[in-house]
N, C-alpha and C positions, 0 to 999 in steps of 0.2 A: 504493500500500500504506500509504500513509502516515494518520495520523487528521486530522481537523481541529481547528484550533486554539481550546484549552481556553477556555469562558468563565466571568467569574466573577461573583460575587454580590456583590449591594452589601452594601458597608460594611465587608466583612472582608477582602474580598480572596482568599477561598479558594476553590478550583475547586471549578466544579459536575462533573457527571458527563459528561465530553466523550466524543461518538461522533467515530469514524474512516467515512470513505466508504462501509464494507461495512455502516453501520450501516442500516436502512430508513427510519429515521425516528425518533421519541419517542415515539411510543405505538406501538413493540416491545415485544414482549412478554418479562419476565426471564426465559423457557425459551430464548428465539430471542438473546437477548443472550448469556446463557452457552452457548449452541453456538458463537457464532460467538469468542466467546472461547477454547472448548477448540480451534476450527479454529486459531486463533494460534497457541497452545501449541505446537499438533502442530507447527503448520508448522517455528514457531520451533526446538523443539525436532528435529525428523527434519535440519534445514540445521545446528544446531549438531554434530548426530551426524553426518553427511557431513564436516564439516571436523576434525573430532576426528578419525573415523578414518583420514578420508586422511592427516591429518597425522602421525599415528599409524605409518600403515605405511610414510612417510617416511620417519621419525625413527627407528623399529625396524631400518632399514637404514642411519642414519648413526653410531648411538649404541650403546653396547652396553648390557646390562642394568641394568649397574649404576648407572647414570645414573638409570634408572627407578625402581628400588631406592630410590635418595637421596630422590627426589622424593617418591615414594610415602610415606615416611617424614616428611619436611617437610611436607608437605600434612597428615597426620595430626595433628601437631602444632600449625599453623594451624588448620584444624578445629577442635583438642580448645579450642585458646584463646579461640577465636570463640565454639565452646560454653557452653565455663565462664564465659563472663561475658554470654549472650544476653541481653539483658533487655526481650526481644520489641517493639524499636519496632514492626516491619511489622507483625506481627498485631494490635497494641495500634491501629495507625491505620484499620487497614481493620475490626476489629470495633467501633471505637467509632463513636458518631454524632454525634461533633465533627468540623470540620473549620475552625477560624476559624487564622487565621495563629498565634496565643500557642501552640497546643494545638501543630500542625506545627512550629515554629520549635523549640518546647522539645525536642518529638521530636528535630529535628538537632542541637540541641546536646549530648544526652546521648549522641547517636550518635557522632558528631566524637570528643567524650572521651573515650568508650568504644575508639573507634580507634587513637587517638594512646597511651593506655595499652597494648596490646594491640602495637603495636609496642615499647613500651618491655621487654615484658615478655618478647618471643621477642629478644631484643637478649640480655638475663640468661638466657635460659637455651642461647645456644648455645655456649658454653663448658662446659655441666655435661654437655650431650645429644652432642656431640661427642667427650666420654671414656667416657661410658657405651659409646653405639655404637663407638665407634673408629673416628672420621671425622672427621680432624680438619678437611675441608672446610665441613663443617657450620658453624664461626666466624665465615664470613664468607657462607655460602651462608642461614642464618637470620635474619639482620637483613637481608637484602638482602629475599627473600620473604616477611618482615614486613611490609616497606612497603606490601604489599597489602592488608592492616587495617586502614591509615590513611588508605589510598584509598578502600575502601569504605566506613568512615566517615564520608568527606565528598561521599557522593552523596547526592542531593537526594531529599526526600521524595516527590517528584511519584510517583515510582516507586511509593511503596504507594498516592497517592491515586488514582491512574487503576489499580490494580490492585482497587480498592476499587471503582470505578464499573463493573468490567470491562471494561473500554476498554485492550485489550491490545498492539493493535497497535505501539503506538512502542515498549514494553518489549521488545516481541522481535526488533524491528530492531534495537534497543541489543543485545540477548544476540549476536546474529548478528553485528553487525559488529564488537566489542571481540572478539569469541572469533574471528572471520578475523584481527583485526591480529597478537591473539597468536601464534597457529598459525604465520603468515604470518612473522614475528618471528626464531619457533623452526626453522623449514624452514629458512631463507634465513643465519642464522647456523651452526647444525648443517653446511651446507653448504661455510660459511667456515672454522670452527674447530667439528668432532666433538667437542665436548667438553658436561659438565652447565651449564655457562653458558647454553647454547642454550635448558633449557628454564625458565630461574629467568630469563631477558631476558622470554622472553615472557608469564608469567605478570603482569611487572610492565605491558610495555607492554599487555598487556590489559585490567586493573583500570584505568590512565592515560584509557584512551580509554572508557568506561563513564562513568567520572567527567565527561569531560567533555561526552558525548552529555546527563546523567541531567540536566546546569544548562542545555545551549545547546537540544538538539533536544525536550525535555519541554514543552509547553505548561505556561502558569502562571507565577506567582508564584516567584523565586527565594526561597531560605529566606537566613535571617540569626542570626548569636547572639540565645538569646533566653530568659530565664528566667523560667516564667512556676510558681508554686508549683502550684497546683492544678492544672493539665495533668499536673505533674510526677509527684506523686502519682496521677492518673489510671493514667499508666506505669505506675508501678513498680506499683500494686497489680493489677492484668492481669499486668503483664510476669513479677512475683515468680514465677509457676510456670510460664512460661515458661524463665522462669532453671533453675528446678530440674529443667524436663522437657530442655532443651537437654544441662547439665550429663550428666546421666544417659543422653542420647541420643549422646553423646560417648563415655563410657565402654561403653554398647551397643552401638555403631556403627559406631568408629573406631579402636577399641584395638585392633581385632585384627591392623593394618598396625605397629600400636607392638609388640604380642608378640610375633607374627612375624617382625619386625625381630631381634629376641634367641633365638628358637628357628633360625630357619634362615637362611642365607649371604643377602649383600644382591640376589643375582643373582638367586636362586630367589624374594625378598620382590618383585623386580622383575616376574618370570614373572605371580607371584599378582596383583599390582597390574593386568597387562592382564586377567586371567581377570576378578577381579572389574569392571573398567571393561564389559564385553562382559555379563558375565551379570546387571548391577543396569540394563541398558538398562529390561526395563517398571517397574521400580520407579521408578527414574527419574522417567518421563514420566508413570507417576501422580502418585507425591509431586509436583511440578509440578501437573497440575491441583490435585491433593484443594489446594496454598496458592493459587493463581495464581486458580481457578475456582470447587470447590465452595465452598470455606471462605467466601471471599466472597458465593455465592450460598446457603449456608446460612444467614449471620450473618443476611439481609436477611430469609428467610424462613423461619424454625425456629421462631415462634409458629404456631399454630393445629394443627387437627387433621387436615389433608394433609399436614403434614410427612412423616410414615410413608411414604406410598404415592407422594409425589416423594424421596422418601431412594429407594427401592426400583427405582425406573422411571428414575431418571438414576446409577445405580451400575454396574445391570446390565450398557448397552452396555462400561463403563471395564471390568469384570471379562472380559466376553467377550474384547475386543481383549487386555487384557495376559494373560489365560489362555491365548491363543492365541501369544504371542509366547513364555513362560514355558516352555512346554509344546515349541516350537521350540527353543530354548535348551538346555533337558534334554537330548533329540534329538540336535540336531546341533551342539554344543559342538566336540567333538572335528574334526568334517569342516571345522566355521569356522576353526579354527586352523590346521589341517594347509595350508588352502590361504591364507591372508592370511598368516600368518608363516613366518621360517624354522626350522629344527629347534631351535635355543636356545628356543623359547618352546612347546613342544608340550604339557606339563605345565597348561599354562592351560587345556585341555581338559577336563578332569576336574573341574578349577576354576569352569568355568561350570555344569558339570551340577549341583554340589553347590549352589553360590550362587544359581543360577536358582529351584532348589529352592525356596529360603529364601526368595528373593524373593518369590513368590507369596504367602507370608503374611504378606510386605510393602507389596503392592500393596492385601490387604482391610485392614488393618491400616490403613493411612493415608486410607482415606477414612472409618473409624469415629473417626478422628481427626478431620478435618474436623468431624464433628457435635459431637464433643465441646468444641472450641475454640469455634464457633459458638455453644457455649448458656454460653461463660462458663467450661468448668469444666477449662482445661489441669493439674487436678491431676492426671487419670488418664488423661492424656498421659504426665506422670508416671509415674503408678503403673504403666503399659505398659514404660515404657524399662526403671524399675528392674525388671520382671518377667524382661523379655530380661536385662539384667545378672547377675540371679542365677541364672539358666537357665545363662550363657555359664561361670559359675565353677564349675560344675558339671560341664556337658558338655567345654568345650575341655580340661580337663586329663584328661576319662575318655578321652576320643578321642585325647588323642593317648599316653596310658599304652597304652591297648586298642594302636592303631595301631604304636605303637613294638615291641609283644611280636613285630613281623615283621622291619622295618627303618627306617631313618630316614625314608625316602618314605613309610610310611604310618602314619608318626607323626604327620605335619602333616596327609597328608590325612586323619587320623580328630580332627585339630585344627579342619580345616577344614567338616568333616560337624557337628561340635560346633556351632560359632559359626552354623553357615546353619538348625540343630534349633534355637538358642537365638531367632530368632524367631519361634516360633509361640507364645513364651509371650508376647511383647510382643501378639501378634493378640489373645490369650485376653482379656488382660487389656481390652483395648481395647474387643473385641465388648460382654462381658460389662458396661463402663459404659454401654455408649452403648444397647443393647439395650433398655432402658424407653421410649426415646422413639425407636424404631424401627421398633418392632414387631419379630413371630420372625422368624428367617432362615428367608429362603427358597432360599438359592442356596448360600452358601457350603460345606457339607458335599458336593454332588455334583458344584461345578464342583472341588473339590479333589481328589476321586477321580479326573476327568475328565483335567484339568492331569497329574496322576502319571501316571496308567494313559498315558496319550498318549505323555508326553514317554519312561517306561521302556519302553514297548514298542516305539516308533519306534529308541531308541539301540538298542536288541537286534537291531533290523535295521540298522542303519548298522553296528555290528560285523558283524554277518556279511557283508557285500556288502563292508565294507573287507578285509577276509579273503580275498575273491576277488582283490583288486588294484586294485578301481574309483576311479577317481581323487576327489582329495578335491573338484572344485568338482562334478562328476556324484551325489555322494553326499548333496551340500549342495543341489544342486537336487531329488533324488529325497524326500529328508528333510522339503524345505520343501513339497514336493507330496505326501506322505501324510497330514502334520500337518493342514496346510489342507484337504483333504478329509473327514478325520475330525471337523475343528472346523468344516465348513460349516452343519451342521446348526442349529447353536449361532447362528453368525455371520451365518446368511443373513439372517432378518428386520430386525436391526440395521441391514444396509448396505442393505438396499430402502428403510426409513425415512430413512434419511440421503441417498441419491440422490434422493427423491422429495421431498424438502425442497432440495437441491439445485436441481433444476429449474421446481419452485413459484419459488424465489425470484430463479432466471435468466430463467424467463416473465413473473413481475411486474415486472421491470427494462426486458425487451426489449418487454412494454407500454408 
């Protein structure tokens, strides 16, 4: 599984475009390079989702909520910090067509800096966030999962430049095995001592071993301090709306585990924390490709006049699959819970259906992002978050005013209805820049009816057969088998092209 080792170019030292064993050769063609790069992703990503949730439903049985709660809460605030101060190395490396060591090296040093401030600065603020909340664990529980900023900071650039050649492979053994040590970490202590140490050990040992796969197991060129001006400036003027579109995707994206922290109990903020972890799965694994794949395979080829009709013919199969999981998710939200958790967590049901929702114009949203990063222009990257933002100021207080005229329950969840409506303004905004060099939509208006009518008509059957008594893994299998019949139509052509490329390239092998 592993790639082969990076070569580089004279005189600079900087890697060239290194293929891994699945590659066929050098004269691949970039359609069949970025397949085989979305096949990493998946992979990477379905193995990271395996050990998240089993570890998951571990930890749900050694820990109680409110461990989750805390976390959920801290992660948001890592997030929000990591955001406010993005100043987009990765995309700044992988769109640009530098690659000599001055350009990389300067990259890791404003990265480094960037980290080591970003611990300093969650150190200062957990004493203020600690009294707000009223936790006072937070003092010593914030500087500790800080250190994870400063680990990330000193991982090695290789990671955007073979993300940059699409050469995926080592990147997602790294994702795979740092996210086992942690999980691994957290089970194995939870075990020793039930308590939220368990999951603030493993977040650290995780980021530790990342770090140090991203120096020893990367092909290439280790980086070194390195200040070089004119690289430097390169950054910052790419990165500047990066910055501004992070910041804003912070406050779009993330807030809503900080509000909800002050609207309802840490237990219930814990509930929502799993819903949302289960219902932003295709979002996910899009956002993932659209940085990981397209973005990179748009930068390389967003001149000419086929851009349009390859935007359109490599989107589709990404819409059909996460329409189809989306669509599941709405569905059978409630029968997934009922049977992976126990009765403390049921509430995250309801939770998926509404986020799943939101996801889907999550999922088109980010790969019109893609095209837009690609041509240069992350302002209306931008101008997308701040749409969701002022969507969310809007919506989450009318929802949960509306929702409260019943009871506290569906105060938050007409909070929550709010926050997952506030992105379709981030989509609007998104389609409507990138849309001149797209050409019209062809899809998006009917697979969105499609996705809805699916996923609400499918849960209106999962309620009535749960009504009968039917157990919740029979309702989860029945669920997942009407979905998938309904969406065959859709999905069939997709997966004939993919198997039949599959065995093209298993017969040219076994030749």
């Amino acid at each position: 599984m592993d790639e082969q080792p990076e070569q580089t170019t004279p005189g600079d030292g900087a890697p060239a475009a290194p293929d891994g064993p699945s590659d066929a050769g050098a004269d691949d063609g970039l359609g069949k390079k970025a397949l085989r790069s979305g096949a990493w992703v998946a992979l990477g990503y379905g193995g990271g989702q395996i050990l998240r949730f089993g570890g998951n439903l571990v930890l749900t049985r050694l820990l109680f909520e409110e461990a989750f709660g805390l976390m959920a809460l801290i992660a948001s605030v890592l997030a929000g910090l990591e955001l406010f101060s993005d100043i987009g190395v990765g995309p700044s490396i992988i769109q640009s067509p530098r690659e000599d060591r001055g350009f990389l090296d300067t990259a890791f040093t404003m990265q480094a800096g960037r980290g080591l401030v970003l611990w300093l600065v969650g150190c200062a603020l957990a004493i203020p966030l600690a009294n707000l909340y009223e936790e006072p664990s937070l003092t010593w529980m914030l500087p500790l999962c800080a250190l994870s900023a400063l680990v990330n900071g000193l991982s090695s650039t290789k990671l955007f430049t073979l993300n940059r050649a699409l050469s995926l492979g080592r990147i997602e053994v790294i994702q795979i095995g740092s996210q086992a040590a942690g999980m691994i970490t957290m089970v194995v202590w939870a075990l020793i001592s039930p308590t939220v140490v368990a999951l603030v050990s493993g977040t650290l040992v995780s980021g530790a071993v990342k770090l140090v796969m991203t120096h020893l197991y990367l092909p290439g060129a280790n980086n070194r301090l390195r200040w070089d001006r004119e690289a430097a400036k390169e950054l910052i003027t790419f990165g500047r709306w990066i910055f501004v579109s992070t910041l804003l995707t912070f406050l779009a994206g993330q807030s809503d585990r900080l509000v909800f922290g002050k609207l309802v109990p840490m237990d219930r903020l814990g509930v929502y924390s799993i819903g949302m972890a289960l219902a932003t799965l295709p979002s996910d694994v899009v956002a993932r490709l659209a940085m990981q794949v397209v973005f990179p395979l748009y930068s390389r080829v967003h001149e000419g006049e086929g851009f349009g009709e390859l935007f359109q013919k490599s989107r589709l199969p990404i819409l059909v699959g996460a329409g189809w999981a989306c669509a599941g998710l709405i569905a059978g939200g409630p029968a997934a819970v009922e049977f992976l958790y126990d009765d403390r967590y049921q509430a995250a049901g309801w939770v998926i259906q509404l986020l799943a929702a939101g996801a889907w114009f999550t999922v088109m949203g980010s790969i019109y992002g893609s095209v837009l990063l690609a041509q240069g222009t992350p302002r209306y990257v931008s101008m997308g978050a701040a749409g969701k933002l002022a969507a969310m100021l809007v919506l989450i207080p009318a929802g949960f005013y509306l929702g409260g005229r019943y009871d506290a329950d569906w105060a938050f969840a007409g909070a929550v209805a709010g926050f997952a409506l506030a992105e379709v303004a981030r989509y609007l905004v998104s389609m409507i820049a990138a849309r001149p060099r797209v050409g019209r939509l062809r899809y998006d208006p009917w697979l969105t009816v499609v996705v809805l009518g699916v996923g609400v008509g499918v849960a209106a059957l999962d309620r009535f057969v749960a009504g009968l008594g039917v157990h919740a893994l029979l309702r989860g299998l029945l669920v997942a088998l009407v979905v998938t019949l309904l969406w065959a139509p859709l999905g069939r052509p997709h997966v004939k092209v993919l198997v039949e490329k599959v065995r093209g390239r298993l017969g040219r092998r076994a030749g």
